[in-house]
PyMOL Python script that loads the backbone (N, CA, C, O; Angstrom):
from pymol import cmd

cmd.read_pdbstr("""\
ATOM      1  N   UNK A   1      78.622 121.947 132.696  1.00  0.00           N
ATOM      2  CA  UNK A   1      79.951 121.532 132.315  1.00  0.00           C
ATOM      3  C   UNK A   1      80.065 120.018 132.452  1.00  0.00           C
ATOM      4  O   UNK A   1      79.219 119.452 133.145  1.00  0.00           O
ATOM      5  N   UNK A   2      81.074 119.266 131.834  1.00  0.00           N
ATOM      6  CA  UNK A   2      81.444 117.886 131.894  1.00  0.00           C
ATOM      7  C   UNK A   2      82.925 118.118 132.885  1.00  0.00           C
ATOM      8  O   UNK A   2      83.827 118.955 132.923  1.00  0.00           O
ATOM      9  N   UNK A   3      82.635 117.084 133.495  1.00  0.00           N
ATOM     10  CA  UNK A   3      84.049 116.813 134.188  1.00  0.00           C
ATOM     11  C   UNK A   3      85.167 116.199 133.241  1.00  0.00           C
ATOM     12  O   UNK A   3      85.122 116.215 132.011  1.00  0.00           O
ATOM     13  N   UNK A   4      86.042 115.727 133.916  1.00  0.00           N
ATOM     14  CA  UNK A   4      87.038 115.154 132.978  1.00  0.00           C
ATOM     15  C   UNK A   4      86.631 113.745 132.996  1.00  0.00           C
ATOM     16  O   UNK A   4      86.916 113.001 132.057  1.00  0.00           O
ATOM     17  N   UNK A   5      85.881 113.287 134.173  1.00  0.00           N
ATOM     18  CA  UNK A   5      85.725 111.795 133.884  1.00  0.00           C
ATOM     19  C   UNK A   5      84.116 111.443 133.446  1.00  0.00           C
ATOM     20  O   UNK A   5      83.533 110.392 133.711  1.00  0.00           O
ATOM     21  N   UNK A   6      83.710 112.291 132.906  1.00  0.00           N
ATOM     22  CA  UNK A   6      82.327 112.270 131.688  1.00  0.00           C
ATOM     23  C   UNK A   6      81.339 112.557 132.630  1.00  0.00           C
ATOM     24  O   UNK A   6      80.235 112.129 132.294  1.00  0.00           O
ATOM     25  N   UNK A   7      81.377 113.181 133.771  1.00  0.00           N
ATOM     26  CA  UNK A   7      80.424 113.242 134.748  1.00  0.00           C
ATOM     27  C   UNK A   7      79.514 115.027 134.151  1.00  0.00           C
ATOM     28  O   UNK A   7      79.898 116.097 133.679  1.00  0.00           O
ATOM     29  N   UNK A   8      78.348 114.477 134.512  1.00  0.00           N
ATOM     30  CA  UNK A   8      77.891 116.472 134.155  1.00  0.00           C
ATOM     31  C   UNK A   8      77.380 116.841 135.091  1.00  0.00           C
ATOM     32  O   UNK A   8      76.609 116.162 135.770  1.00  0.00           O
ATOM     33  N   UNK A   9      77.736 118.087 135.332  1.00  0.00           N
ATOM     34  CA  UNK A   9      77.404 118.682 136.443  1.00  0.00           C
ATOM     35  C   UNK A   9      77.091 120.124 136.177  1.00  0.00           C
ATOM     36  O   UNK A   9      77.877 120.901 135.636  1.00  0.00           O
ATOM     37  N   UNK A  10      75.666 120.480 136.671  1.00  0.00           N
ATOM     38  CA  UNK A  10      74.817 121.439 135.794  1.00  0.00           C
ATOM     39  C   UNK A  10      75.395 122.568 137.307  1.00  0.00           C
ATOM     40  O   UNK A  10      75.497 122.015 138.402  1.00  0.00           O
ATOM     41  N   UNK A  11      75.689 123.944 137.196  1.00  0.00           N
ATOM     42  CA  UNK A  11      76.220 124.477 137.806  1.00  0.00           C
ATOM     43  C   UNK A  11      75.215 126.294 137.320  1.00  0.00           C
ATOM     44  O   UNK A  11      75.597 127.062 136.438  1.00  0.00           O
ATOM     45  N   UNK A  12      73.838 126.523 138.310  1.00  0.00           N
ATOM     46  CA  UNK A  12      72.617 127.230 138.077  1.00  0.00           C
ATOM     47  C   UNK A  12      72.830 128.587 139.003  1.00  0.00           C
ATOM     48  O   UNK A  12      72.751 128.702 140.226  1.00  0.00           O
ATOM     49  N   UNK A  13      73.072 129.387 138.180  1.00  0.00           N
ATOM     50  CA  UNK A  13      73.167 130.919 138.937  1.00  0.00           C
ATOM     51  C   UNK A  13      71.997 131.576 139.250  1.00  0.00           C
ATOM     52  O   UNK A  13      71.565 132.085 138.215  1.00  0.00           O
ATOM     53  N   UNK A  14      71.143 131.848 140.374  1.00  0.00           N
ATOM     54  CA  UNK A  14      69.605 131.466 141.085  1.00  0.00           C
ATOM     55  C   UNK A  14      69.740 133.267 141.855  1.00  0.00           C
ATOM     56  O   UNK A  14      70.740 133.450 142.548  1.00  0.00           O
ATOM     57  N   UNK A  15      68.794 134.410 141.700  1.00  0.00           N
ATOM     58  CA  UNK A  15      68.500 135.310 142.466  1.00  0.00           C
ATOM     59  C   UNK A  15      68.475 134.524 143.829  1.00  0.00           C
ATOM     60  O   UNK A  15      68.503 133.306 144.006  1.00  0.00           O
ATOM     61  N   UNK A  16      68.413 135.593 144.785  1.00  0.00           N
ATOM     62  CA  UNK A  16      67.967 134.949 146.032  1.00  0.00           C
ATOM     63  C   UNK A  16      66.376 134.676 146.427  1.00  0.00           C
ATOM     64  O   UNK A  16      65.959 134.030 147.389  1.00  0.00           O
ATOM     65  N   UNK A  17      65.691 135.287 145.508  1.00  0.00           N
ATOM     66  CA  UNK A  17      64.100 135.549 145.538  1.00  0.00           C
ATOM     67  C   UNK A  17      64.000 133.852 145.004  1.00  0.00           C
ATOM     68  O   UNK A  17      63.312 133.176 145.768  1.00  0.00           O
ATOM     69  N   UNK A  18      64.560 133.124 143.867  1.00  0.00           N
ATOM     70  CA  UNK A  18      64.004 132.213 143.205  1.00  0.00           C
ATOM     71  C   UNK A  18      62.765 131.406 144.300  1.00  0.00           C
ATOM     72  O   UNK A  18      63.024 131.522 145.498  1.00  0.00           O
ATOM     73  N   UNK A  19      61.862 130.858 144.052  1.00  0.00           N
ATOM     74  CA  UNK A  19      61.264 130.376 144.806  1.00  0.00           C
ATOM     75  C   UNK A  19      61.724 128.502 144.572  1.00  0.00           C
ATOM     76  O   UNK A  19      61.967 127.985 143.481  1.00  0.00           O
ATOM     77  N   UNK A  20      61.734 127.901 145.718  1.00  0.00           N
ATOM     78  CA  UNK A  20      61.684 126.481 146.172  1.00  0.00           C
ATOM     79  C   UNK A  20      61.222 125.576 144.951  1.00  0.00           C
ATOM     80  O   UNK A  20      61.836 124.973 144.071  1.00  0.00           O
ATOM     81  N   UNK A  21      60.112 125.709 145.214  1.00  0.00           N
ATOM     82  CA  UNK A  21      59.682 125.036 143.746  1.00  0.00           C
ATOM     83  C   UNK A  21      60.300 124.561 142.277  1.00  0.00           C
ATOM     84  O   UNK A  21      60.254 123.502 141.650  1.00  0.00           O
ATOM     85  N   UNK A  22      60.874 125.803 142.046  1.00  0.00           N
ATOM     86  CA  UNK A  22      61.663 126.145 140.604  1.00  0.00           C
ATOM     87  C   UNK A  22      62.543 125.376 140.708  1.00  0.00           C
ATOM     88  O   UNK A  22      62.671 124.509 139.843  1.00  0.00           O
ATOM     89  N   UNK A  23      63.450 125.452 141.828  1.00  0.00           N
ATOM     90  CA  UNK A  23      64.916 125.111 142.401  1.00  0.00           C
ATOM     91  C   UNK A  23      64.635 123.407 142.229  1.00  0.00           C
ATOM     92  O   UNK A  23      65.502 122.787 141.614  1.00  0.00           O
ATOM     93  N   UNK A  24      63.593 122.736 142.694  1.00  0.00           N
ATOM     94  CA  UNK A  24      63.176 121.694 142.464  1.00  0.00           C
ATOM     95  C   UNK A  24      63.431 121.109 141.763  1.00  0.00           C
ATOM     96  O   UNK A  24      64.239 120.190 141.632  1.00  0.00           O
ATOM     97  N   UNK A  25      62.169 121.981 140.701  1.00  0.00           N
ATOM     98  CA  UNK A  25      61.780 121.076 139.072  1.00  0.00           C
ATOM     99  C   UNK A  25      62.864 121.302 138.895  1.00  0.00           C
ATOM    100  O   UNK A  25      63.420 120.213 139.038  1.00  0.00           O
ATOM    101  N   UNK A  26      63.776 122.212 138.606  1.00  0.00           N
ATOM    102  CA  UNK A  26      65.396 122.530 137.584  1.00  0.00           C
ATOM    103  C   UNK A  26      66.110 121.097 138.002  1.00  0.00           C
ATOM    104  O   UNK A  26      66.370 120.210 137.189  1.00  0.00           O
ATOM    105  N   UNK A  27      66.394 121.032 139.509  1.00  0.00           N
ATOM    106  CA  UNK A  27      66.947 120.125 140.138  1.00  0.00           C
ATOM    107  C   UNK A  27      66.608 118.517 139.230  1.00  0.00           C
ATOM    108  O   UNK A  27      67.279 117.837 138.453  1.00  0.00           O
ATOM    109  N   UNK A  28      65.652 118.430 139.633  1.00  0.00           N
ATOM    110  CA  UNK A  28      64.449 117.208 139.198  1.00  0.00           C
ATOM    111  C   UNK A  28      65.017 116.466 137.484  1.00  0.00           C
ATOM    112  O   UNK A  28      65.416 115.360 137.120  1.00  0.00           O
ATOM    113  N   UNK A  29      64.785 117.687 136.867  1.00  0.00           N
ATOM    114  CA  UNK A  29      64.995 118.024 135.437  1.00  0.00           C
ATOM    115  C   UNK A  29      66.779 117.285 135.077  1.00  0.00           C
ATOM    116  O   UNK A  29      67.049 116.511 134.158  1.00  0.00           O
ATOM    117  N   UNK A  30      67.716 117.822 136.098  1.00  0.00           N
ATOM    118  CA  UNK A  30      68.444 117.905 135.944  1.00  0.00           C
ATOM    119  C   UNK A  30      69.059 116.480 135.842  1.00  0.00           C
ATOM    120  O   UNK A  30      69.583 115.976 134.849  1.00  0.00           O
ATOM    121  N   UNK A  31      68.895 115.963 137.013  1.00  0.00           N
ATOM    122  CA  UNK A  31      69.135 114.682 137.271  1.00  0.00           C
ATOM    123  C   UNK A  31      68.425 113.681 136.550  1.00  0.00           C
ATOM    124  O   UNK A  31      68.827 112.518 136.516  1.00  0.00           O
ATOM    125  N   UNK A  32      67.376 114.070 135.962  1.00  0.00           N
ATOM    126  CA  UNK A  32      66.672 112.939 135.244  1.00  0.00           C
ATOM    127  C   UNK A  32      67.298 112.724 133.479  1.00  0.00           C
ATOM    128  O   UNK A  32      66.971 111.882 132.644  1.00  0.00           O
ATOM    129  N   UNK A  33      68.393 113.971 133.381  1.00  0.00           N
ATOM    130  CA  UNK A  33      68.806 114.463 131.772  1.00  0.00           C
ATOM    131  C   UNK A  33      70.393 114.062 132.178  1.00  0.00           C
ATOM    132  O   UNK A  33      71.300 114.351 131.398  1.00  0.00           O
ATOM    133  N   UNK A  34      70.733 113.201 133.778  1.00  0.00           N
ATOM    134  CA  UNK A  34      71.962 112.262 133.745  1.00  0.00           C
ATOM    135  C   UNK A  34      73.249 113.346 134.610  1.00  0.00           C
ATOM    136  O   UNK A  34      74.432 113.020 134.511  1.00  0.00           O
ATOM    137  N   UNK A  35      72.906 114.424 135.305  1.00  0.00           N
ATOM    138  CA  UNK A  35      74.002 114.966 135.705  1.00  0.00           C
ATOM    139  C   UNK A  35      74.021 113.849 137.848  1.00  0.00           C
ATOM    140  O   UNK A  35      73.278 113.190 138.575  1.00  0.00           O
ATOM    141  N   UNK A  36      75.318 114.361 137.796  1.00  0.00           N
ATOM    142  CA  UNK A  36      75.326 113.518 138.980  1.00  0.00           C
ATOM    143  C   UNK A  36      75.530 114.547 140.010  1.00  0.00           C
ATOM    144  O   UNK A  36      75.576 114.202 141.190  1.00  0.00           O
ATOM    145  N   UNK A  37      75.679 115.989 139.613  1.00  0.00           N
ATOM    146  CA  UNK A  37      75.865 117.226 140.889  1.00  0.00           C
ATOM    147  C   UNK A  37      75.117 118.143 140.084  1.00  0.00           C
ATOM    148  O   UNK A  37      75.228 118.335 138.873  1.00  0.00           O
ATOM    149  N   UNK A  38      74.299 118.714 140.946  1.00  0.00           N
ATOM    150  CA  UNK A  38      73.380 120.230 140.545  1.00  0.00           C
ATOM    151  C   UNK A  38      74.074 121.026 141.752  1.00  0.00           C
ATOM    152  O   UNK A  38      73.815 120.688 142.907  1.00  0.00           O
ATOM    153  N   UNK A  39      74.887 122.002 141.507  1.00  0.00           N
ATOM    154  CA  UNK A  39      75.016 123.082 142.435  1.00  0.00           C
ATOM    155  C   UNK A  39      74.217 124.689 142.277  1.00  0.00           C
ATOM    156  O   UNK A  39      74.272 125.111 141.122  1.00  0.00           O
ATOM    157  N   UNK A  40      73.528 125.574 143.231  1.00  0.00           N
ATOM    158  CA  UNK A  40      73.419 126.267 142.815  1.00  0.00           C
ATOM    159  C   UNK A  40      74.155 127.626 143.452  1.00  0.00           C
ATOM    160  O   UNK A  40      74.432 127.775 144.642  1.00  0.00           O
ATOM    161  N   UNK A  41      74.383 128.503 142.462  1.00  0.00           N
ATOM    162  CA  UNK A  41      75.286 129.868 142.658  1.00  0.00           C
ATOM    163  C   UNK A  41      74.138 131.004 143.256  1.00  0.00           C
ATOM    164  O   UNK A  41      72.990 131.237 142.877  1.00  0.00           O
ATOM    165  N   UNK A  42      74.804 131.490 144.146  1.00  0.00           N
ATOM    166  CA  UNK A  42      73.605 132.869 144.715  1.00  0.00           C
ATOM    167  C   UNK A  42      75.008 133.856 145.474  1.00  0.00           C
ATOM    168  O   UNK A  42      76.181 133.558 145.703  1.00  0.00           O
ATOM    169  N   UNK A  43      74.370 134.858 145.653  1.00  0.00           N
ATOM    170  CA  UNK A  43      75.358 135.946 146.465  1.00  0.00           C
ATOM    171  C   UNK A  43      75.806 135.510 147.189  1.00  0.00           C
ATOM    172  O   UNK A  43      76.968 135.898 147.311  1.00  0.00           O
ATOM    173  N   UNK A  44      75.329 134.372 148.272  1.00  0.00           N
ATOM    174  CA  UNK A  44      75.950 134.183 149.456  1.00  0.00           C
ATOM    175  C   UNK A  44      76.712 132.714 149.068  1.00  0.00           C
ATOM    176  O   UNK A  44      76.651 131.603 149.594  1.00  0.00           O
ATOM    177  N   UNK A  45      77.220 133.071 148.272  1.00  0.00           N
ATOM    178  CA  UNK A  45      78.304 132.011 148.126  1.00  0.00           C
ATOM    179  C   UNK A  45      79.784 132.277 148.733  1.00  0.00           C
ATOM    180  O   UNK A  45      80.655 131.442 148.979  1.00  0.00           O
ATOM    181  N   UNK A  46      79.812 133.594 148.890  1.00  0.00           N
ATOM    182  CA  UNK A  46      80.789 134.037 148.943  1.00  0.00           C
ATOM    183  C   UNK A  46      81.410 134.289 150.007  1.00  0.00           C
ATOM    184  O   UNK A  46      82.509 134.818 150.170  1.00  0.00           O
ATOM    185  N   UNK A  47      80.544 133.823 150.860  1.00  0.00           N
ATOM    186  CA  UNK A  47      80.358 133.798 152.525  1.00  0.00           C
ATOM    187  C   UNK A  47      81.054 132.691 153.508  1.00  0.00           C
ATOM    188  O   UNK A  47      81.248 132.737 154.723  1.00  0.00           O
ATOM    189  N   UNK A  48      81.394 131.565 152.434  1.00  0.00           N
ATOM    190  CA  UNK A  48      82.109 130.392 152.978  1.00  0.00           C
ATOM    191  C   UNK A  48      83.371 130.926 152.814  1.00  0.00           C
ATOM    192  O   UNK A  48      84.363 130.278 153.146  1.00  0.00           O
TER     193      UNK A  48
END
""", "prot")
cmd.dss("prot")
cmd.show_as("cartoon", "prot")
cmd.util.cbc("prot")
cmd.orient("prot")
């Protein structure tokens, strides 16, 4: 998604299995294609 003030922020719905690595490169990927927040979504989000 874009924010309202042109910011992107890639927002990645991740099993809990995903392995480290992946979470990385996506991460990596992400920020290098200009977003300024990578969050990622898992079951235990729901916990806060």
């Amino acid at each position: 998604m874009i924010t309202e003030s042109g910011d992107k922020v890639i927002t990645l719905a991740a099993d809990k299995e995903v392995n480290f690595e992946s979470i990385v490169a996506v991460m990596d990927s992400a920020l290098k294609a200009g977003a300024v927040s990578v969050e990622f979504l898992t079951e235990s989000r729901d916990e806060r």
